[in-house]
C-alpha positions in Angstrom: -17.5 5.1 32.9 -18.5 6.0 29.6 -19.0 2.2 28.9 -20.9 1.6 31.7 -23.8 4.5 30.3 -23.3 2.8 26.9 -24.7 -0.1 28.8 -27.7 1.9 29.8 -28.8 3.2 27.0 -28.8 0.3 25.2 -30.7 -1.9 27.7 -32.7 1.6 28.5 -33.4 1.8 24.9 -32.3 -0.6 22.3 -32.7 -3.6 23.9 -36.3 -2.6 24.0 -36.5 -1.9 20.2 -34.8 -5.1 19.4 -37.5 -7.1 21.1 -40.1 -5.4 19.1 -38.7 -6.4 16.2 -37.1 -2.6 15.5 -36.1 -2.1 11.6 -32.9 -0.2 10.9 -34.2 3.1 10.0 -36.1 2.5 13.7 -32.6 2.1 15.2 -31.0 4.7 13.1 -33.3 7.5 14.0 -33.5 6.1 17.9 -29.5 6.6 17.9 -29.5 10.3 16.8 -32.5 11.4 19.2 -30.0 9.7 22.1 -27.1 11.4 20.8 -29.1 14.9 21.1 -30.5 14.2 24.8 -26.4 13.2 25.7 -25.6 16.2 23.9 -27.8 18.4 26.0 -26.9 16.6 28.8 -23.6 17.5 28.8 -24.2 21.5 28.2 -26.5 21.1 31.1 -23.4 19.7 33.2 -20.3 21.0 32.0 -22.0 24.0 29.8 -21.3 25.2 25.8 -17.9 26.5 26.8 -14.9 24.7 24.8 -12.2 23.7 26.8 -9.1 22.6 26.2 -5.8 20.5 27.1 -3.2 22.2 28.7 -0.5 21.2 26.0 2.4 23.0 25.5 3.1 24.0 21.8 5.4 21.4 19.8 7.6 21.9 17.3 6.3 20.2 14.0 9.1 17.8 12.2 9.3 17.8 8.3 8.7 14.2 7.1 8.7 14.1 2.8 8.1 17.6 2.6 4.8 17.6 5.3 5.0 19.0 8.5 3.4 17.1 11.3 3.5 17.7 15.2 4.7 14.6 17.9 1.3 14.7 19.1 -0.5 13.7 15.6 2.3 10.8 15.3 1.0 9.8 18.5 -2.5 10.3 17.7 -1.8 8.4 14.2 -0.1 5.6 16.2 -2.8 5.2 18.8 -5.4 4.7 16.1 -3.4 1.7 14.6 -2.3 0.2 17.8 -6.3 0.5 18.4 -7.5 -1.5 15.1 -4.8 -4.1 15.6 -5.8 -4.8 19.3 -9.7 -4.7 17.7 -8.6 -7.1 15.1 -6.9 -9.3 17.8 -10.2 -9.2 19.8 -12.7 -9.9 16.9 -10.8 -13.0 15.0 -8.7 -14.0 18.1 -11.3 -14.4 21.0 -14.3 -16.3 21.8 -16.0 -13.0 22.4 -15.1 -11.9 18.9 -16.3 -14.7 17.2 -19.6 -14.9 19.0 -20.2 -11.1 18.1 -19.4 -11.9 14.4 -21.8 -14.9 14.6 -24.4 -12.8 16.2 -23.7 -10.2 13.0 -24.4 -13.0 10.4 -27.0 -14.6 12.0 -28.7 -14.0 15.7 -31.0 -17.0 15.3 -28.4 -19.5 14.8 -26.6 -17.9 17.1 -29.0 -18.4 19.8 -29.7 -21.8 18.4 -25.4 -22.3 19.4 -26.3 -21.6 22.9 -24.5 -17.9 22.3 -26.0 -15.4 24.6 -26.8 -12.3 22.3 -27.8 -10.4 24.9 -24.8 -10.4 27.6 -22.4 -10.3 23.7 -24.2 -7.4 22.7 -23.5 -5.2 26.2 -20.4 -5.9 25.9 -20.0 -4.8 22.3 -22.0 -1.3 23.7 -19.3 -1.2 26.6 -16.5 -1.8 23.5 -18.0 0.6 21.4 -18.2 3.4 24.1 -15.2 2.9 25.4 -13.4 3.0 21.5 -15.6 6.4 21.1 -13.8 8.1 24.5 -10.5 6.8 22.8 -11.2 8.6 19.5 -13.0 12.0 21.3 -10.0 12.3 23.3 -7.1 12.3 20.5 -10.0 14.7 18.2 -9.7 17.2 21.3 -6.0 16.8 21.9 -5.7 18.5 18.8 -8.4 20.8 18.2 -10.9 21.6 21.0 -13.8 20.6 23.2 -17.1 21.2 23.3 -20.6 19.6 23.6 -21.7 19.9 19.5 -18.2 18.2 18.7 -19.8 15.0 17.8 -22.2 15.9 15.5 -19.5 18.4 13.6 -17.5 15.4 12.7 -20.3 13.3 12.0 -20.3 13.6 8.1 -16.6 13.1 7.6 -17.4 9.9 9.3 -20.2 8.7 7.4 -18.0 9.4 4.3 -15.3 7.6 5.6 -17.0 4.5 6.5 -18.9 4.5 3.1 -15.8 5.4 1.3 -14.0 2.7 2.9 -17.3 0.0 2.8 -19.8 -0.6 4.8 -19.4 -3.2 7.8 -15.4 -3.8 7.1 -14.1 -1.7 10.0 -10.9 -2.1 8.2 -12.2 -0.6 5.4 -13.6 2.6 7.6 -9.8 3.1 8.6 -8.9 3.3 5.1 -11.4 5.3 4.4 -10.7 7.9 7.2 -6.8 7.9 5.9 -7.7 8.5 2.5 -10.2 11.4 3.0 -8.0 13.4 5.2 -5.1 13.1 2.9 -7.3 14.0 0.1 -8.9 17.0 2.1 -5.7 18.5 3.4 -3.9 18.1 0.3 -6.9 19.8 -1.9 -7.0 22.7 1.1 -2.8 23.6 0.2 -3.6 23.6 -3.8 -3.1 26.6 -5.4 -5.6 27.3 -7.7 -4.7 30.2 -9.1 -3.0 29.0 -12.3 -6.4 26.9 -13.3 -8.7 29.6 -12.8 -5.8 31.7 -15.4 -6.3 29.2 -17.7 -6.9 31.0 -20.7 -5.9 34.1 -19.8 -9.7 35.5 -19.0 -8.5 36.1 -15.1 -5.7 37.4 -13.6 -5.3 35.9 -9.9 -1.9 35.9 -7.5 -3.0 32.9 -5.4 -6.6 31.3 -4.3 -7.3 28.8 -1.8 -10.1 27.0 -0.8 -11.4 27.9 2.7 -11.3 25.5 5.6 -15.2 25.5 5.8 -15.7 23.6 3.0 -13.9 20.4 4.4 -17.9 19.0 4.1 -17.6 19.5 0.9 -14.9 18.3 -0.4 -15.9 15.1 1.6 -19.0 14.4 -0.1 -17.2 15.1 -3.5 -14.6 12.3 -3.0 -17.4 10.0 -1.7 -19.5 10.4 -5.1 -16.8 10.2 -7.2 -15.9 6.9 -5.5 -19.5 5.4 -5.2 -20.3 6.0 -9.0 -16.8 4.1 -9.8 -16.9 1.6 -7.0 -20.5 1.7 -5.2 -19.3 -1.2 -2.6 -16.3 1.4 -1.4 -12.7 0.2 -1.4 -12.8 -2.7 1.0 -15.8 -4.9 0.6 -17.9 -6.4 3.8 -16.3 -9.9 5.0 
């Protein structure tokens, strides 16, 4: 279902823009002002409550001194089995390679005889249906609501940037390396660096879950002003 209103929108919306000649920033700006009338949509129709899964509580195994739950193995193993099928469909299938050729060049596609038009609904159907995937493990483990999207939307950025931009590969990488570095910087004890020097006295600090954001865009500078094209170059 969600596939099929990926459709719409794009040949509601997009496909409109693209005839015009849309630049970028156009598209980029269109995109957000659809996410806020989906957004809205949904409180209208399922309202702002959160809901949840009825999942019953696990017990977490101990795996090189971290805890972790069967359920995040699962989700961890559904995002891999995902990019490899993704990989499969890009470099393996005729569809694949006319969406990459449509990438480099649409022209020259179209000069091939490649319809961009019927590849690029089906990349929207792809694409939509990829986004259910990943909103449904997201609320498997925390919760549900209509501004979820946009609450994860700068962890995302930084991944994708952190990882490079247009190497979906690379965004994977990304996403694995910022939530190891977030989760690891969350259970540091800072206590014995703020001592340093003996001009404080504190037991134990930590850094507050809120500033997950944070510590996001931190990682992403420090990368970008070391390695500006991320970790994983575009192919």
């Amino acid at each position: 279902v969600t596939g099929w209103v990926g459709i719409l929108i794009d040949q509601t919306i997009f496909k409109r823009l693209r005839k015009i000649g849309a630049k970028p920033v156009t598209l980029m700006i269109t995109s957000m002002g659809a996410a806020i009338a989906l957004r809205n949509l949904n409180r209208l129709i399922w309202t702002s409550h959160t809901k949840t899964y009825a999942i019953p509580l696990q017990r977490p195994l101990e795996i090189l001194g971290a805890r972790i739950t069967p359920l995040q193995i699962g989700i961890i193993l559904t995002g891999l089995v995902s990019m490899v099928i993704f990989h499969l469909l890009l470099h393996r299938t005729t569809f694949g390679k006319a969406l990459r050729a449509i990438s480099d060049n649409s022209d020259l596609a179209n000069a091939c005889a490649i319809d961009s038009e019927k590849m690029i609904k089906r990349m929207w159907f792809l694409a939509s249906a990829y986004g259910v995937i990943g909103g449904s493990m997201i609320a498997m483990e925390h919760l549900l609501y209509p501004r979820l999207g946009f609450d994860i939307i700068i962890p995302v950025f930084c991944a994708t940037i952190l990882g490079g931009i247009g190497n979906p590969y690379g965004a994977m990488l990304g996403a694995l390396t910022l939530a190891f570095a977030e989760n690891l910087i969350l259970a540091l004890d800072l206590a014995p660096l703020i001592n340093l020097g003996g001009l404080f006295n504190v037991e134990s600090i930590q850094i507050s879950t809120g500033y997950k954001p944070a510590i996001s865009f931190m990682i992403l500078i420090i990368v970008l002003l070391f390695k500006p094209t991320g970790i994983l170059r575009k192919k």
